[in-house]
N, C-alpha and C positions, 0 to 999 in steps of 0.2 A: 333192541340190541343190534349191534353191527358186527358181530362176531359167525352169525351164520351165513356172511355171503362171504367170509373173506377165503385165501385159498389157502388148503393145509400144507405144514412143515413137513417134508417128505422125512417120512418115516421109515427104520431097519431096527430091528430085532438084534441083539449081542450084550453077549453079558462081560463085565471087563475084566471078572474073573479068567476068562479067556486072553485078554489082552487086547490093543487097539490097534487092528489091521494096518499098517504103513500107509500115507498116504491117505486115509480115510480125511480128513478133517482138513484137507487143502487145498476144496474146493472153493474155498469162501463163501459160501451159502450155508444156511442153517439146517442143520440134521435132530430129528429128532431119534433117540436111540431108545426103544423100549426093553424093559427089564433089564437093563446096564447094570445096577446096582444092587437088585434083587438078593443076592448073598450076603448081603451087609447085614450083623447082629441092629443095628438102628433099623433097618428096614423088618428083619422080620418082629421085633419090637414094636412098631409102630402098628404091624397090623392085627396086634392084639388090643391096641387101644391106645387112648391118651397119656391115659396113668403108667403103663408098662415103659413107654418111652421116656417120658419123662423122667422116671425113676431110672432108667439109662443114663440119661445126660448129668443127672445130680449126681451117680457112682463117680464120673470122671470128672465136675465143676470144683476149681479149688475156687470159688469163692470170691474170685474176682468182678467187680463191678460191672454190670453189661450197662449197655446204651440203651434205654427204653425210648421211645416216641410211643404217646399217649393222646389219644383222642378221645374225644364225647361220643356217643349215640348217632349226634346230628349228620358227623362226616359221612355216615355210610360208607368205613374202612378207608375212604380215598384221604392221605394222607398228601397235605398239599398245601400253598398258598392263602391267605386269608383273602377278602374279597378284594382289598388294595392293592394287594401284592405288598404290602409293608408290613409284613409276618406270616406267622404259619398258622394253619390251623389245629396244631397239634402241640404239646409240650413234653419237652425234654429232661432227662434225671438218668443219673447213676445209679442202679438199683441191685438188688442182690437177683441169679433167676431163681431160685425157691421160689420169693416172694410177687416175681412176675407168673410162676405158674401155677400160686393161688388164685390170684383173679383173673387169670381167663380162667379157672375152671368155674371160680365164682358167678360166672356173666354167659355159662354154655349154655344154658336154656333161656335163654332173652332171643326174641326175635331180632332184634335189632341192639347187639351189644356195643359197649365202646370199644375201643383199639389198641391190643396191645400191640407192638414192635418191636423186637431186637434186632435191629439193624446190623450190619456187617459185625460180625466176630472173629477176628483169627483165634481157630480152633486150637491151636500149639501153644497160644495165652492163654486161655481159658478152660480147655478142657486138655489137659496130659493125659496119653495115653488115649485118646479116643480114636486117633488115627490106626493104632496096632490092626485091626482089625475091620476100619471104615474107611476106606483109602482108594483112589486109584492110583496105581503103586508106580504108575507109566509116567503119572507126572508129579509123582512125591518133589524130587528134586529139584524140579522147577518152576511150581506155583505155588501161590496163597491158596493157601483153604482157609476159607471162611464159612460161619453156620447162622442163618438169620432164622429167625422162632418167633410164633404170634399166632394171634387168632385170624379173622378175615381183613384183610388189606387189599389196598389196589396202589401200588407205584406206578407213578408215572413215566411217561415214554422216555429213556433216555439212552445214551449208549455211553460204554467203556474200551476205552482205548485197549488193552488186553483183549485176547482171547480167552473165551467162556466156556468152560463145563459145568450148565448146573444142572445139580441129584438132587431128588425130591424123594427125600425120605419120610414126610410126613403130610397127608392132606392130598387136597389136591390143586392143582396149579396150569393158570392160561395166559399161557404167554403169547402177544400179538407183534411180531417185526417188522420194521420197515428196511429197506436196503440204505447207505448212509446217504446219498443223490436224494432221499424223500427230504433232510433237514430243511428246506425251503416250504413243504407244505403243512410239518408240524408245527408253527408258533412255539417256537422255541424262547422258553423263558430266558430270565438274566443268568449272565456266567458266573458271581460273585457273589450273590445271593440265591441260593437254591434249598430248597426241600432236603436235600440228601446228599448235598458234595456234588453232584454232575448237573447241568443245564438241561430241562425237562419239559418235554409239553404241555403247552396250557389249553388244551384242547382235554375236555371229561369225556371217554371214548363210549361211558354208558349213557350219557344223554351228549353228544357232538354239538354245539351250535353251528350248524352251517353257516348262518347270516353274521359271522364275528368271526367263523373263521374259514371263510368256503374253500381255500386251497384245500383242507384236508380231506374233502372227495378225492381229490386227485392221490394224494397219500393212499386214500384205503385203496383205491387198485392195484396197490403194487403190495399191501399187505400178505404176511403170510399169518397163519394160529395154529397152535395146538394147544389139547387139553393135556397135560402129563400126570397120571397117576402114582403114586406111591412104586419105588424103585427105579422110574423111568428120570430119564436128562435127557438134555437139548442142551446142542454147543451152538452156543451164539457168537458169530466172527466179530473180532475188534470190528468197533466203529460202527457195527450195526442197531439202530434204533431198538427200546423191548420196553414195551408198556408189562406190566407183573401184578398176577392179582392171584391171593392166598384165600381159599373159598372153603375150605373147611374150618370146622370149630377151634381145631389145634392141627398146624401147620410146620413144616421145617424142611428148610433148603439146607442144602451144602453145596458150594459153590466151588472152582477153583480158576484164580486169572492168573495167565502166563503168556510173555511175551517170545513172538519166535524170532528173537536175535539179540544179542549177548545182550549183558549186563552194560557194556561202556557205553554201549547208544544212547543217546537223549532223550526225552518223555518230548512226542509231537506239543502236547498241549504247550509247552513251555516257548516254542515259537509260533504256535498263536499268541501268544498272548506278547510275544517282544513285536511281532508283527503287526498287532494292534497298536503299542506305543508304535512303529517306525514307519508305518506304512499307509496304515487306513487312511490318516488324516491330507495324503499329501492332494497334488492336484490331480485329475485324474488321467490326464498323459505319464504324470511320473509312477503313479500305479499299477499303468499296460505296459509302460515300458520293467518295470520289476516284475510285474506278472511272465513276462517272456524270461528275464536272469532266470526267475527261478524253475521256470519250465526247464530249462537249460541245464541247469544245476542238478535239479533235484529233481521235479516228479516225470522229465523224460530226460534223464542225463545224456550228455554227449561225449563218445570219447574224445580224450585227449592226448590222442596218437600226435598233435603236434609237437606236444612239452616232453621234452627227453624226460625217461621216469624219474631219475633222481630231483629232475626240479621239480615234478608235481607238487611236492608239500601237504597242507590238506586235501587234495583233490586225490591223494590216493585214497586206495580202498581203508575204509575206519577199523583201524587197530586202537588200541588199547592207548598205545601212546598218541595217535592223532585224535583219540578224543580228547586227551587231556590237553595237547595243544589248542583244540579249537574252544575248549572250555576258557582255558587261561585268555587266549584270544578275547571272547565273550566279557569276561568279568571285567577284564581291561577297558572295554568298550565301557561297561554298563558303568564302571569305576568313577568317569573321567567327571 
């Protein structure tokens, strides 16, 4: 295991009952926050057992269909690529969760059971009313909440453009980071075909192949881990790598991502991927010379104390209506 050399997620104590200190979370490093959620009726359900919690989640499930991802035995929880990379190893279905939390209870005493999964859930679809009282209340307004439920799994390393708070109301859970700079060392699968919606490492962190994939020595130095037990979270910063493994019988996160700037702003991912069509391909002088535009532009902007302000245009600061122009701009482009 390479989990006991790596270095721990600096840890505080706060329950959010209290609320979230200002500024806390704007470090851009990962915090982990012990007994945060602790007052949650799921939390103190859960540490009466499987069955208590569960009977929770069913009071407020209207019966809407969850995502199950299901594996055999053989996976040992890692839910991932087939040996090609030309599928998965796992199969997919719309199921009721009643009937997902018959069979993980069916398969608690197997050494080595199969795998269930309920992948992302927005909790306001499928469970009404569970938020009344399982909440943090700081970011009701501004994120998804979502609840994933299963028996043992391991996800692979990946990151989300949002920022993260996940509560670990049930099981317990170890999560290992990388800062977004490691992306060169983790062999990063395909964008377009992935396991789970984000591009994910192909590196299996319980048994590593150094000889296939030696960058990720250099990854694990810069590693962070923690174990987070029942009522604890860890806020993981947009864009930061997090390999996710659910090590108890019966398991349950609650998540919530939110982005810190309005709604009109654009999704990054969306020019990567126009930047892939316009960019990658060209020669590679006309690459450096776009790589400095956009140093320019965007990731060290320059002011433009030459252009009288009324003629900025899009170069002002992005309101509401300058993203709609540089939208319409865009489509026009992509149009022609």
């Amino acid at each position: 295991m390479i989990f006991e050399e790596l270095s721990p997620i600096k840890s505080i104590e706060l329950s959010a009952s209290d609320g979230m200190p200002e500024g806390l979370l704007d470090t851009a490093a990962p915090l982990v926050i012990k007994n945060f959620i602790e007052h949650w009726p799921l939390v103190q359900a859960a540490r009466q057992g499987a069955e208590t919690i569960q009977q929770l989640l069913i009071q407020h499930y209207n019966n809407q269909p969850v995502h199950l991802m299901y594996a055999d035995e053989t996976v040992k929880g890692r839910l991932f690529y087939n040996d090609d990379l030309t599928g998965f190893n796992f199969t997919r279905s719309q199921v009721a969760l009643n009937a997902v939390f018959k069979d993980i209870n069916a398969v608690e005493g197997l050494e080595c059971p199969p795998t269930y999964y309920v992948g992302s859930t927005a909790i306001d679809h499928a469970f009404p009313g569970l938020r009344t009282q399982n909440d943090l209340t700081f970011l009701a307004d501004k994120a998804l909440a979502s609840i994933w439920m299963g028996n043992q799994s391991r996800i692979s390393a990946h990151y989300d453009a949002p920022d993260n708070i996940a509560c670990v109301v049930a099981g317990k859970r170890r999560f290992t980071l990388f800062p977004p700079e490691q992306i060169s060392n983790l062999y990063i699968g395909p964008i377009d075909f992935t396991p789970a919606g984000q591009p994910a490492s192909l590196v299996d962190f319980h048994a590593p192949d150094f000889e296939k994939y030696p960058r990720f020595k250099q990854a694990l130095k810069h590693a962070q881990v923690a174990e987070l037990s029942v009522g604890d979270a860890l806020y993981i910063p947009a864009n930061w790598w997090h390999h996710i493994e659910a090590m108890d019988k019966f398991n349950v996160l609650i998540n919530y991502w939110w982005r810190q700037v309005d709604d009109h702003i654009g999704v990054p991912n969306d020019a990567l991927l126009h930047a892939m069509l316009a960019i990658r391909e060209l020669p590679v002088a006309q690459r450096q010379a776009w790589q400095h535009i956009f140093d320019y532009y965007i990731f060290n902007p320059q002011a433009q104390l030459h252009i009288p302000e009324h003629a900025l245009g899009v170069l002002s600061e992005t309101n509401p209506l300058i993203a709609r122009k540089l939208r319409a701009m865009l489509m026009n482009s992509l149009n022609r």
